[in-house]
C-alpha positions in Angstrom: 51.2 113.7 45.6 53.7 112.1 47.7 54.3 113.4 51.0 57.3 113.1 53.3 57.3 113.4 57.2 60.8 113.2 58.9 61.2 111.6 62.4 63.5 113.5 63.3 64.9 117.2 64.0 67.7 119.7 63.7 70.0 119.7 60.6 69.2 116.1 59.5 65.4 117.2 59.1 66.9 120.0 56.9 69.0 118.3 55.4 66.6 116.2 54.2 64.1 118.6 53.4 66.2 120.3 50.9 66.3 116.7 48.9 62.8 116.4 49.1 61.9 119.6 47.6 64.7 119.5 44.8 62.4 116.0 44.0 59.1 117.8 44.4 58.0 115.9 47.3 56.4 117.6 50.0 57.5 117.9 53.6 56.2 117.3 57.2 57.8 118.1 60.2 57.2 116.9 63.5 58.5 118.5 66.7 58.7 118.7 70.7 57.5 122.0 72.5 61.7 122.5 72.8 62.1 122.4 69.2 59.1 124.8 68.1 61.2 127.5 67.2 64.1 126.1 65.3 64.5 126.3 61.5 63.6 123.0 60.5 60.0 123.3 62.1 59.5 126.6 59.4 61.3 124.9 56.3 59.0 122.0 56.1 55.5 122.2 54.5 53.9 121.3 57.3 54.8 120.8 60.9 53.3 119.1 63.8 53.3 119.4 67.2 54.5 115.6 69.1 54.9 116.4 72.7 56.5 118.4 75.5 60.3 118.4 75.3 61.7 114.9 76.5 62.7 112.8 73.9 60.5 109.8 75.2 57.4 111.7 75.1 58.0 113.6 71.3 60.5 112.0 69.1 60.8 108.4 70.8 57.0 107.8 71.1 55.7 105.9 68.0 52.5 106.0 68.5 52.5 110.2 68.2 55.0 109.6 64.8 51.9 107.5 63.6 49.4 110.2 64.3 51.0 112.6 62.8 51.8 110.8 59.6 47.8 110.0 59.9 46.9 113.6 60.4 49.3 114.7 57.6 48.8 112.2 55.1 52.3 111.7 54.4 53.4 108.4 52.4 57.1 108.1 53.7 58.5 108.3 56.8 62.7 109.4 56.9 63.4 108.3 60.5 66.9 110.7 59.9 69.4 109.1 62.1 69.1 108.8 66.1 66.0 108.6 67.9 63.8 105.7 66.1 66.2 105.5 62.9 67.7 102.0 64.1 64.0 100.8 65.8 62.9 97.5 64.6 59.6 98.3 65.9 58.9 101.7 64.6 59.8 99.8 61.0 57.1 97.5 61.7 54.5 99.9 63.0 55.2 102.4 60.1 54.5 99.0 57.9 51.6 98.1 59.4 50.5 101.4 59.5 50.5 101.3 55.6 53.1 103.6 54.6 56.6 103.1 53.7 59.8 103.8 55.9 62.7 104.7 54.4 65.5 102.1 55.5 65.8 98.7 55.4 63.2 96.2 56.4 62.4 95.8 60.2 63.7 92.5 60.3 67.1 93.4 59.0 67.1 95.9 60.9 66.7 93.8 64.2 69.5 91.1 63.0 71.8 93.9 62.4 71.0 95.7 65.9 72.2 92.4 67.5 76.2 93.1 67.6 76.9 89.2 68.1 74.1 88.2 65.4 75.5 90.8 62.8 79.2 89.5 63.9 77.5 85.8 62.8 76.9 87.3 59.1 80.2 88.7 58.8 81.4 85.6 59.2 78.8 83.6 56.9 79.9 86.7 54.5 83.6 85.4 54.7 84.5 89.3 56.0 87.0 88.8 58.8 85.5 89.6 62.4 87.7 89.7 66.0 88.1 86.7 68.3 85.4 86.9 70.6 82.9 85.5 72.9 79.1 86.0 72.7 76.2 83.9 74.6 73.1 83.9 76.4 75.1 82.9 79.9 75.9 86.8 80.9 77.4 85.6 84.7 80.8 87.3 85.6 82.8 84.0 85.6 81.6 83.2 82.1 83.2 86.5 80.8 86.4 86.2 82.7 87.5 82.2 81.2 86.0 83.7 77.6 88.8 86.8 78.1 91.5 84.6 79.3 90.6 82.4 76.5 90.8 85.1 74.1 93.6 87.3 75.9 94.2 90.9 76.7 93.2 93.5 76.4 89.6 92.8 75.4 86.6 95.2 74.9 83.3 95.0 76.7 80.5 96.5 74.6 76.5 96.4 74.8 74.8 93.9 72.7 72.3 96.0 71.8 72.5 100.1 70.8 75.1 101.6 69.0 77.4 105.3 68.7 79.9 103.2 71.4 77.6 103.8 74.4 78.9 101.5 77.3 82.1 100.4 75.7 84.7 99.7 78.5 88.6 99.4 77.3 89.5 95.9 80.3 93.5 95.2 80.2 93.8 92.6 83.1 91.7 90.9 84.9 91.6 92.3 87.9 89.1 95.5 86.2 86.8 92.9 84.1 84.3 92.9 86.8 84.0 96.5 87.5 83.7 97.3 83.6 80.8 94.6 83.2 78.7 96.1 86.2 79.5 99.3 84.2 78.6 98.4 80.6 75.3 96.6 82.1 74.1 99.8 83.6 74.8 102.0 80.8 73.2 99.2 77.8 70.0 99.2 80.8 69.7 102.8 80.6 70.2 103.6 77.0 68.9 100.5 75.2 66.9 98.7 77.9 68.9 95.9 77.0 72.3 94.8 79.4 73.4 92.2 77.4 77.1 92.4 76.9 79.9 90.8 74.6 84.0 90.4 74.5 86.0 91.1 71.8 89.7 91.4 71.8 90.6 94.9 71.9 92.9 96.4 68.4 95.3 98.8 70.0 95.7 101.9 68.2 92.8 101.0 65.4 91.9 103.4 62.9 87.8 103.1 62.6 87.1 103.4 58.9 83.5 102.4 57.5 82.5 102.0 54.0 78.7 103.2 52.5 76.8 100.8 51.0 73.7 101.5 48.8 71.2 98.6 47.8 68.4 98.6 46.2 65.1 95.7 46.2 65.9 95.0 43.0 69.0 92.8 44.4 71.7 95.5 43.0 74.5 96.5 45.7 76.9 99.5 45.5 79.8 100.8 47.8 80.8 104.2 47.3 84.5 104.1 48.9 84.8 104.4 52.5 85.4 107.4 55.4 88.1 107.0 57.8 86.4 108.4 61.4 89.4 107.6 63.8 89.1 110.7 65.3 87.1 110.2 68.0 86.6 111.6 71.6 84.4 109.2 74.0 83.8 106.7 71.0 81.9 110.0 69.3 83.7 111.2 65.8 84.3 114.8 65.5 86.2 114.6 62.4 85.5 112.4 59.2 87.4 111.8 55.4 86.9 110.3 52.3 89.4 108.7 50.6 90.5 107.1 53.9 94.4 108.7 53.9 96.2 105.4 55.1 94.3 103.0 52.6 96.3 101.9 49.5 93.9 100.4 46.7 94.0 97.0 47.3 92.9 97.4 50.5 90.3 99.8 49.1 88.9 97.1 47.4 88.8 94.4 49.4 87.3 96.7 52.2 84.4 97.6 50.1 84.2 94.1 48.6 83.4 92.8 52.8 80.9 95.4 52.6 78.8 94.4 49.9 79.1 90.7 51.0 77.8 91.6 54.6 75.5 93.5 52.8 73.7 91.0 50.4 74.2 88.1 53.1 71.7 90.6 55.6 69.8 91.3 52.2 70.1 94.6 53.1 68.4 97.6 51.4 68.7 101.7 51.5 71.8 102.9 52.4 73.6 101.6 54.8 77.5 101.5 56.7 79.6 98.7 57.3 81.9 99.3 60.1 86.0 98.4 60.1 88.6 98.0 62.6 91.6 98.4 61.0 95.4 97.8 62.9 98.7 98.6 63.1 99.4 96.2 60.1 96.6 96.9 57.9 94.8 94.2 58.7 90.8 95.0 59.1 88.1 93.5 60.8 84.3 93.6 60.9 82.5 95.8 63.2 79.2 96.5 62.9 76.4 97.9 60.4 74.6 100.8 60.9 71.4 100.7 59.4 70.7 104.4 58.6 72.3 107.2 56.9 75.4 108.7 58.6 76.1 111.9 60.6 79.0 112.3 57.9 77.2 111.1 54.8 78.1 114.2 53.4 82.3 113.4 52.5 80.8 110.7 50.7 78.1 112.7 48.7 80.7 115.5 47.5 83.7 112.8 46.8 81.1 110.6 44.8 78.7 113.4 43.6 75.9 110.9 44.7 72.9 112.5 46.8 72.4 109.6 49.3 69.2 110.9 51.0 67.8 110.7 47.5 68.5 107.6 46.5 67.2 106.7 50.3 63.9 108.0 48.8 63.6 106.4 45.4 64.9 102.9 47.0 61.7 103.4 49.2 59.5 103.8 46.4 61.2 100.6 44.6 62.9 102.6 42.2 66.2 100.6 41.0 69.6 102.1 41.7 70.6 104.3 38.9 73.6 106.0 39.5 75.9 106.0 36.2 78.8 105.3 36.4 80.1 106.8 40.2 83.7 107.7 40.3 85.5 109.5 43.3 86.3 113.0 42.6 89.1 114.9 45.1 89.2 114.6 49.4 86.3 115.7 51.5 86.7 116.8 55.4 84.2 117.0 57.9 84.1 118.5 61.7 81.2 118.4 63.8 80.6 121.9 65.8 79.2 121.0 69.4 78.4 123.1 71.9 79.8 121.8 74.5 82.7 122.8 77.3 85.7 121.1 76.3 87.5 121.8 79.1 84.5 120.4 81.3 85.6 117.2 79.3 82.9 117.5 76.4 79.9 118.2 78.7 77.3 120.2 76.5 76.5 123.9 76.9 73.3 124.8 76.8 72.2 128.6 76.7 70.5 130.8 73.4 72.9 131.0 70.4 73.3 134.8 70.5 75.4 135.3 67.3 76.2 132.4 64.5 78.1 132.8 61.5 79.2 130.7 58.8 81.8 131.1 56.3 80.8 130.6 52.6 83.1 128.1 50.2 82.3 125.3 51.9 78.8 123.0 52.7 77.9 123.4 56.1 74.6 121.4 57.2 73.3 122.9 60.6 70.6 122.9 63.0 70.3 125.9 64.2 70.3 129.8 63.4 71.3 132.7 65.3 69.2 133.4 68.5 67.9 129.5 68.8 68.2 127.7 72.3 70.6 124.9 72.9 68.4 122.9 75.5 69.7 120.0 77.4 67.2 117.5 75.7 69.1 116.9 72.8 73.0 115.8 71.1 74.5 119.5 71.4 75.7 119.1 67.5 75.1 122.8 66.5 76.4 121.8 62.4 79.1 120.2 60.7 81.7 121.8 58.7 82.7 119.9 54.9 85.5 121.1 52.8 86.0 119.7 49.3 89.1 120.1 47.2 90.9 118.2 44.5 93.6 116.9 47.0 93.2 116.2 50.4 95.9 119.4 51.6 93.8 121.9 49.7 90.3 120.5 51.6 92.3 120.5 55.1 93.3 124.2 53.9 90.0 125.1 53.5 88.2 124.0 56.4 91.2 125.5 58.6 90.3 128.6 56.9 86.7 128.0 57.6 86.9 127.1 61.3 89.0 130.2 61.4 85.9 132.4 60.3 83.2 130.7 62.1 81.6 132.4 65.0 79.4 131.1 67.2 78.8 133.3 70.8 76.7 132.5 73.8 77.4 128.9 74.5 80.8 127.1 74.3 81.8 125.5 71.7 84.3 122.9 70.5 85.8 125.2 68.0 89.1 125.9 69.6 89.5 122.1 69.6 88.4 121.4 65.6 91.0 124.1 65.0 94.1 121.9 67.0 92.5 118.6 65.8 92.9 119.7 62.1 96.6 121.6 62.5 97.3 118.8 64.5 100.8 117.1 62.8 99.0 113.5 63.2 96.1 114.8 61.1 97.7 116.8 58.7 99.8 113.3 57.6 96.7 111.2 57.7 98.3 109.0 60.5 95.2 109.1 63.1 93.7 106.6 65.2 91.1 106.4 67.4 93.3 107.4 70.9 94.4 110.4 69.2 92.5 113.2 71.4 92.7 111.1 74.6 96.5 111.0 73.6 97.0 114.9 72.4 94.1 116.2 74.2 96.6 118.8 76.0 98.0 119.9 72.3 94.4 119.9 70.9 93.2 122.9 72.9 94.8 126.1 73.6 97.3 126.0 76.5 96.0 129.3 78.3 92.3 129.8 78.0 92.6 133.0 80.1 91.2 135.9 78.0 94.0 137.6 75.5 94.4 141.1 75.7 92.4 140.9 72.1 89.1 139.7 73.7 89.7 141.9 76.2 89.6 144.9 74.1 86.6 144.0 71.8 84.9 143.3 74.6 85.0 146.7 76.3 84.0 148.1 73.4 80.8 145.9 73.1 80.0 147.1 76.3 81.1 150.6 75.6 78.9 151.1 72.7 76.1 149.5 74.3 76.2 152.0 77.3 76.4 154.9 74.4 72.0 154.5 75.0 72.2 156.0 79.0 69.4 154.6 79.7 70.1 150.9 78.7 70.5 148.4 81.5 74.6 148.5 81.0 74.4 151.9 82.1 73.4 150.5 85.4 75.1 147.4 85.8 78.4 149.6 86.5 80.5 147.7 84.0 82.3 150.6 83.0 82.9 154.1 84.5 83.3 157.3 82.1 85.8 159.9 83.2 87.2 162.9 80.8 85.5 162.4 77.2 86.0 160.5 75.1 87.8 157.8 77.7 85.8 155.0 79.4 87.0 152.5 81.9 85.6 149.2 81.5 85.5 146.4 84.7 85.6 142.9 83.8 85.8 139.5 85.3 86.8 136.2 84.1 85.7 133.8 87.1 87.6 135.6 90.2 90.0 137.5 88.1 88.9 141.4 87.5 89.9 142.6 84.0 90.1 147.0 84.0 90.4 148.2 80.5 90.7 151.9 79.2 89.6 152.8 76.0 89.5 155.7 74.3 87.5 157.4 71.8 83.4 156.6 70.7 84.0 154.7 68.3 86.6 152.9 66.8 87.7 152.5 70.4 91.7 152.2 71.0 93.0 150.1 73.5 96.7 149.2 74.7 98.0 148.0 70.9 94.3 147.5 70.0 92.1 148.9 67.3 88.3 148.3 67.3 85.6 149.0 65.3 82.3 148.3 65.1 81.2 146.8 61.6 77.7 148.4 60.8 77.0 145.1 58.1 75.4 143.2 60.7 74.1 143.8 65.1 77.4 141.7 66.3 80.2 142.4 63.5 83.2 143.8 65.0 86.4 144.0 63.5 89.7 143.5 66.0 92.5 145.8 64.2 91.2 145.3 60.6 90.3 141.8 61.1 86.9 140.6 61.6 85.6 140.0 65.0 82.3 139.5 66.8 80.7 140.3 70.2 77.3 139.9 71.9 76.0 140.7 75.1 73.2 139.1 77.2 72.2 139.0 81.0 75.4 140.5 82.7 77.6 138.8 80.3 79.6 140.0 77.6 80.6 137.0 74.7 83.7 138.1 72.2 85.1 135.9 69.7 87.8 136.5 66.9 90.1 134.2 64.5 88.2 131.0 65.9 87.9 131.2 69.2 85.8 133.1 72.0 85.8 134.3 75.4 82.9 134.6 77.9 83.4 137.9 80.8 80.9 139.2 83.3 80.0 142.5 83.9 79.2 142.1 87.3 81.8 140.9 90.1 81.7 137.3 91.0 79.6 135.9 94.1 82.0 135.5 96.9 82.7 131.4 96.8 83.0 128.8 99.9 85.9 127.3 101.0 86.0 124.0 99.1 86.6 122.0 102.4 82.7 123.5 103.7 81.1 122.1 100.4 77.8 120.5 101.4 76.1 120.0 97.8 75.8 116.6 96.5 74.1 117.5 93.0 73.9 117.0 89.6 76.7 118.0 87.3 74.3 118.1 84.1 71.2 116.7 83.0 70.6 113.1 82.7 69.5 109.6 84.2 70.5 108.3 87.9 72.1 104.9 87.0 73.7 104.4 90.1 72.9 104.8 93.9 75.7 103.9 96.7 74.9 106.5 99.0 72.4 105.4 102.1 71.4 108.3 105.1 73.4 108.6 107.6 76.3 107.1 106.3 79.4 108.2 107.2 82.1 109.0 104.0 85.0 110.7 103.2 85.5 113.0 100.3 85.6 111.9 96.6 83.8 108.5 98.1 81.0 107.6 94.8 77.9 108.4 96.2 75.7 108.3 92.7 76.8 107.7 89.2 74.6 110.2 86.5 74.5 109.1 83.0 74.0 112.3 80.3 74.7 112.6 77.1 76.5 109.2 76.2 78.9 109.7 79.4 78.7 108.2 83.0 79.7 110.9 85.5 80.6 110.1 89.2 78.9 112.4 91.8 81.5 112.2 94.7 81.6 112.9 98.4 82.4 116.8 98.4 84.0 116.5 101.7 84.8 114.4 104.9 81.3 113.9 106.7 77.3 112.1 106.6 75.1 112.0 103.9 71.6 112.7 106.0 69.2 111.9 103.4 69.2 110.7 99.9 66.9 112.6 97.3 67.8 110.4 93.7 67.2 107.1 92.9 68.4 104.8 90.0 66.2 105.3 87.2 65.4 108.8 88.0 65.8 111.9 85.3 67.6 114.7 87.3 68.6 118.4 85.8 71.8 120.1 86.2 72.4 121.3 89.8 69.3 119.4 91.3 70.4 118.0 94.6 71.1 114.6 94.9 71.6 114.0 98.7 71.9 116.3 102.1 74.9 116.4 102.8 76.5 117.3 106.5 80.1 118.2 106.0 82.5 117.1 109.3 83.0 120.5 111.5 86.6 121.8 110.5 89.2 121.4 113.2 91.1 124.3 114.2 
């Protein structure tokens, strides 16, 4: 019987999983001590513990993927996407090992990783590619004659890696240094590999890929291309299929490049040729990515083609045997995070009290209702993908959709999905990649203060919850009752104190208000006939109604220090120590860099909180750090009267 282990986690192990047991193969999951308790460890057949929770001891150490395969006897290995999906060497260990990856071949693989060398078979392919420079001499002065040979504005990116990690935007000269010692650190840190290449930068591109199947029996498919210009930090959050701003020649000659990059890097599995396309239409190769895609899923329900099976049959040296594929309608897809959009798209971590779905419309997730969102991992909680017959019905739908999603006890990026897809730009199909950077102010809600909505369904959360006396919100002194049936409920939004009255036990009136608790389900409210939701954990009440939510506390704030007596130098979230300027007992004034923290695809400054001497320094480059842990003492200047 074949047997399937995926190398991977979250919804692209499920998603995978549901494939494989619609084909009758059976499933092995692997996963870190973090991961023990999320649904894709319980959907598989069997599941295996790697490691403790860091991604270089559990997901990213071959040798445990090997034992486990052993241990299980699986046949194929998915490597999902992430992780080891793109490894050259895991390919060649899971060959040698005797069992069959499903990708292409590890040699491919490591030609394609190579941004110039793939850029090399472009060109061979006779697929157009950008002016650029590429070479083994990686000294400063080299780059600066290659970009004044090529002209600004240019693009630094990593050789190696891919997802846009270390790309830095250079427009004169005067910044190409500083953006190569940037770029270097970031490739060291996330690829072990600082080499770096120019190419001229395409202002205002739309990025639009096309998805390539190919099989070892020398047949090669394209099934139409996504447009993913919207992007924030080089990271896609919405993706489409039929690309809106394509006509049909340009269709076809886009997907024709593809299969000629394709069959020059005798490619096999499924695969994605990346495009640059500008302001005239004109498009350019990219890259490849050698995997399946975060948004595979526009293509499947446009094409009617399951991709992770025919991923699985290539493996096996089954030919391609599709029929006759034909597009069918427009597919949309958004990519939930949690993360704190405000924060500028830091992740949230924190247990995901209450999660719903809406039904109409695929949605691929990771996790369930009362899972953690750790730090170790992408914060992608699911993605979102409408399907209709025309591409205003499927951006209908998944506003709808987004509307009725809830998702309490970590922030998320809904507010934002909901302005990206109302968004004017979007709603014409005229998006490229600067969009959010450009709009971010329109893309959000102007006043995230709590509404007088929120305010209201969250009283009555923590009404009804003090209804049991004994019950820690009886304590807490969140709400005071006076004549029956009034309460008064005290909350507070940061240093702001909210006092609500409501009346009656249930449904509770408030102001305009009317809410109701909605016995269907622990967290279902409804917010004057509409539905609503609200949770409540550790001093903190969550409410969230017609797509968006609102965090308050119970309890009054800590009183806070004057910014100018700041002494902490830490952490702003979990990640790597790339960079080290500060030395003790050097003398610095405030927002000097002191240590530059790289998490989650970003590089974050850590600045001089104030005038004064940094005593002793705690970090160092190359060290993992968590959110908060000091990074330096720090000894503020005294304040002059």
């Amino acid at each position: 019987m074949t047997r399937l282990l995926v190398a991977n986690r979250g919804e692209i192990a499920r998603r995978i999983f549901r494939t494989a047991r619609r084909m009758g193969i059976a499933t092995v999951a692997v996963y870190s001590d973090a991961d023990a308790s999320l649904p894709f460890v319980r959907e598989a057949d069997l599941a295996l513990r790697l490691g403790p929770a860091p991604a270089s001891a559990s997901y990213l150490d071959i040798e445990r993927v090997l034992a486990a395969a052993r241990e299980s006897e699986a046949d194929l290995i998915h490597p999902g996407y992430g992780f080891l999906a793109e490894s050259p060497a895991f390919a060649n260990a899971v060959d040698a090992a005797g069992l069959r990856f499903v990708g292409p071949s590890a040699k491919v693989m490591s030609a394609l990783g190579d941004k110039a060398n793939a850029k090399d078979i472009a060109r061979r392919a006779g697929v157009p590619t950008l002016p650029g420079h590429a070479s083994e001499d990686q000294r400063d002065e080299t780059f600066i004659a290659a970009a004044k040979r090529i002209g600004y504005p240019v693009i630094v990116k990593p050789i190696a890696g891919g997802g846009g990690i270390g790309m830095q935007r250079v427009r004169d000269e005067s910044s190409l240094r500083d953006a190569l010692a940037k770029a270097r650190r970031i490739a060291a840190a996330s690829f072990g590999d600082e080499r770096l290449m120019l190419e001229r930068l395409v202002e205002h591109p739309r990025h639009v890929e096309v998805q390539i199947l190919a099989d070892t029996h020398g047949q090669t498919v394209a099934l139409g291309e996504r447009d993913c210009s919207a992007q924030r930090r080089y990271q896609k959050v919405l993706e489409e299929t039929p690309a809106p701003s394509l006509d049909d020649d340009q269709r076809k000659a886009m997907s024709d490049a593809a299969i000629a990059v394709a069959r020059e890097a005798h490619y096999t599995s499924a695969g994605t040729v990346e495009f640059a396309v500008d302001e005239r239409g004109d498009f350019f190769f990219l890259e490849v990515n050698a995997r399946l895609q975060v948004e595979h899923p526009v293509t499947e329900l446009v094409w009617g083609v399951d991709l992770v099976e025919q991923q699985l049959r290539i493996a096996q040296g089954d030919r391609l045997s599709l029929g006759e594929p034909a597009p069918r309608g427009h597919a949309i897809e958004v990519r939930l995070y949690a993360e704190d959009v405000d924060a500028g798209f830091l992740p949230s971590t924190g247990q995901l009290l209450h999660f719903r779905v809406p039904d109409g419309i695929r949605v691929d997730a990771g996790y369930d209702e009362g899972c953690e969102i750790t730090r170790h991992y992408d914060p992608l909680l699911a993605k979102l993908i409408a399907h209709g017959p025309h591409r205003k019905l499927a951006l209908a739908k998944l506003d709808e959709a987004l509307a009725q999603t809830e998702a309490l006890g970590v922030r998320t990026n809904l507010p934002f999905l909901r302005g990206l897809v109302a968004h004017p730009d979007v709603q014409r199909g005229r998006v490229d990649t600067e969009l959010v950077s450009r709009e971010f102010e329109h893309l959000v809600p102007a006043d995230g203060d709590a509404t007088s909505g929120a305010l209201a369904l969250a009283a009555s959360a923590v009404a009804e919850a003090a209804k049991d006396v004994a019950g820690p919100w009886a304590e807490r002194g969140a709400f005071r009752v006076g004549d029956v049936p009034g309460t008064t409920v005290v909350l507070h939004e940061g240093v702001r104190e909210h006092v609500t009255r409501i009346s009656g036990a249930g449904p509770y009136r408030t102001g305009e208000h009317v809410v109701a608790k909605d016995q269907s389900e622990r967290h279902a409210w409804t917010l004057d006939g509409a539905p609503a939701a609200a949770a409540l954990a550790a001093g903190r009440v969550w409410a969230g109604y017609a797509g968006r939510s609102f965090e308050l506390d119970t309890d009054a704030p800590a009183r806070t220090l004057d910014a100018t007596l700041a002494t902490e130098v830490a952490a702003p979230m979990p990640g790597v120590v790339i960079g080290a300027q500060a030395r003790a007992e050097q003398r610095v004034r405030r927002g000097d860099l002191l240590f530059v923290v790289e998490a989650m695809k970003m590089e974050l400054r850590v600045e001089a909180p104030a005038d004064g001497t940094v005593k002793r320094v705690l970090a160092s480059v190359g060290q993992q750090v968590q959110r908060g842990q000091r990074l330096a003492e720090f000894e503020p200047e005294p304040r002059t009267a």
